[in-house]
N, C-alpha and C positions, 0 to 999 in steps of 0.2 A: 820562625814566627812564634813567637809566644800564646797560649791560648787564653780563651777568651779569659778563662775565671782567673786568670797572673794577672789581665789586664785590669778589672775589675776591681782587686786586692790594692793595685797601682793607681785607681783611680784614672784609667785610661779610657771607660767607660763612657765615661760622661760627657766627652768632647762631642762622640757622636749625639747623643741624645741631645746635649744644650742645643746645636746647629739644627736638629731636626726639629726642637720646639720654637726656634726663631726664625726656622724656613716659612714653618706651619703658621705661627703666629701672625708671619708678613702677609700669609698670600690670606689669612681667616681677615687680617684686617682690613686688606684692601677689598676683600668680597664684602667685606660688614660693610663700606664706607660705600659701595656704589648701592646695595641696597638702602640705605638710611640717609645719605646726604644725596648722591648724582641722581639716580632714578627718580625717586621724589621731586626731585626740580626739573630733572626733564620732565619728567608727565605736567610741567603746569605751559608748558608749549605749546602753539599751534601743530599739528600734523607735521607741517611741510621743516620746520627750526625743528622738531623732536626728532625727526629720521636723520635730518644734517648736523646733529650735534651728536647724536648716537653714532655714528659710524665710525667717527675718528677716535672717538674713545671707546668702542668698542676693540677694534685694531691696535690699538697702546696697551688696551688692560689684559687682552688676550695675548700678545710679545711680553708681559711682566708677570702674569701669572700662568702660563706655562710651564714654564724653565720653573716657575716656582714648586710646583707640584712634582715635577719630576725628582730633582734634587732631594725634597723634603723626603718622598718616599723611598730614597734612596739612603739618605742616612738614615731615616727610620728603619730598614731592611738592617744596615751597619748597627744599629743598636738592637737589634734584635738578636743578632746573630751572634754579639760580642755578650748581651745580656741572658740571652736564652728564658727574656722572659715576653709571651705572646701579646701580649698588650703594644710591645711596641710592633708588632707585623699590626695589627689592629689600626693602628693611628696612621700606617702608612698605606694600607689599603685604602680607608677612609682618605686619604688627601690624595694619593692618584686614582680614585674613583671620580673625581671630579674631570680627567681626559676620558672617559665611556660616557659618563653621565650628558659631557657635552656635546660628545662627538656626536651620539642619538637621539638626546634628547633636545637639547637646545638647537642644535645644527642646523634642522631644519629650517627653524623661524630666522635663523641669522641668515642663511641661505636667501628667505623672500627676502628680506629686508634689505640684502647685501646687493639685491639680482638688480641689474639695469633694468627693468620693466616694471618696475615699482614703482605707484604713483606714491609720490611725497606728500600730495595735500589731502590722500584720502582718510578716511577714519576709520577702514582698515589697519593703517600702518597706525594707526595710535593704536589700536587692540592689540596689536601683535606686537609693540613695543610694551603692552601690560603686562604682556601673555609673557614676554622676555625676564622682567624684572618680578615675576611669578617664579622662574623655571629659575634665574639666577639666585635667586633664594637657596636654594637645594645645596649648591656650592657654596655658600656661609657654613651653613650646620655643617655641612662633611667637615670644614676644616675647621670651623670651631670645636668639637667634636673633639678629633683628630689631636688638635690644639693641647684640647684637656686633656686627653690622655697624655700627651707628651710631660705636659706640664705635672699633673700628679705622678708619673715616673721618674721624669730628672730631680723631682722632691724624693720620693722615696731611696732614694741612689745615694 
């Protein structure tokens, strides 16, 4: 197995880091694109259409950004460990910080929202879908974040 800094000199470096700034890049864009385009349009719903149009795309975006986060932070670890330089563990904390982040912070409200006993037409469930696209905010910046850093490293490479 040749070490890292052979790899480096080889230019074998940078395959990790490109993959980990285009993991990051996908999952920072699709969390930019539901706080700035979907959320905003859902909030101009009644109650009862903003909880039924939330749900399915909350289940789609959660099965695509998942697996996104894991991956990203795993080539980020591979470029970290092949580069030895800390920035990249940095950018991959930040983007699987976004599986704690949700699991404790967001979970809960997805939990009401998700639970069969949930009136649809109350304006509760519109608070708590505010309260959502409030908390999902949080998961932008991490991987924007994350993002940059990857991106000012595979420059600097």
């Amino acid at each position: 197995v040749p070490h890292p800094a052979s790899l480096r000199e080889i230019g074998g470096l940078v395959i990790a880091g490109q993959l980990a700034l285009i993991v990051a890049a996908v999952f920072a864009g699709a969390a930019f694109y539901v706080g700035f385009a979907e959320q905003p349009a859902r909030l101009q719903l009644d109650d009862r259409s903003l909880l039924t149009e939330w749900k399915p795309s909350y289940k789609r975006g959660f099965a695509m950004q998942a697996p996104l986060a894991i991956v990203g932070f795993l080539l980020g670890l591979v470029a970290w460990w092949q580069a030895a330089q800390w920035l990249w563990l940095v950018g991959a904390v930040l983007l699987i910080a976004n599986w704690p982040f949700t699991l404790f912070v967001i979970m809960p409200t997805n939990n009401i929202l998700l639970g069969p006993g949930v009136d649809k037409a109350s304006p509760t469930t519109g608070a708590l879908l505010e309260k959502w696209g409030t908390l999902h905010a949080v998961r932008s910046i991490l991987s924007l974040v994350a993002s940059s850093l990857f991106l000012i490293l595979v420059l600097r490479s």
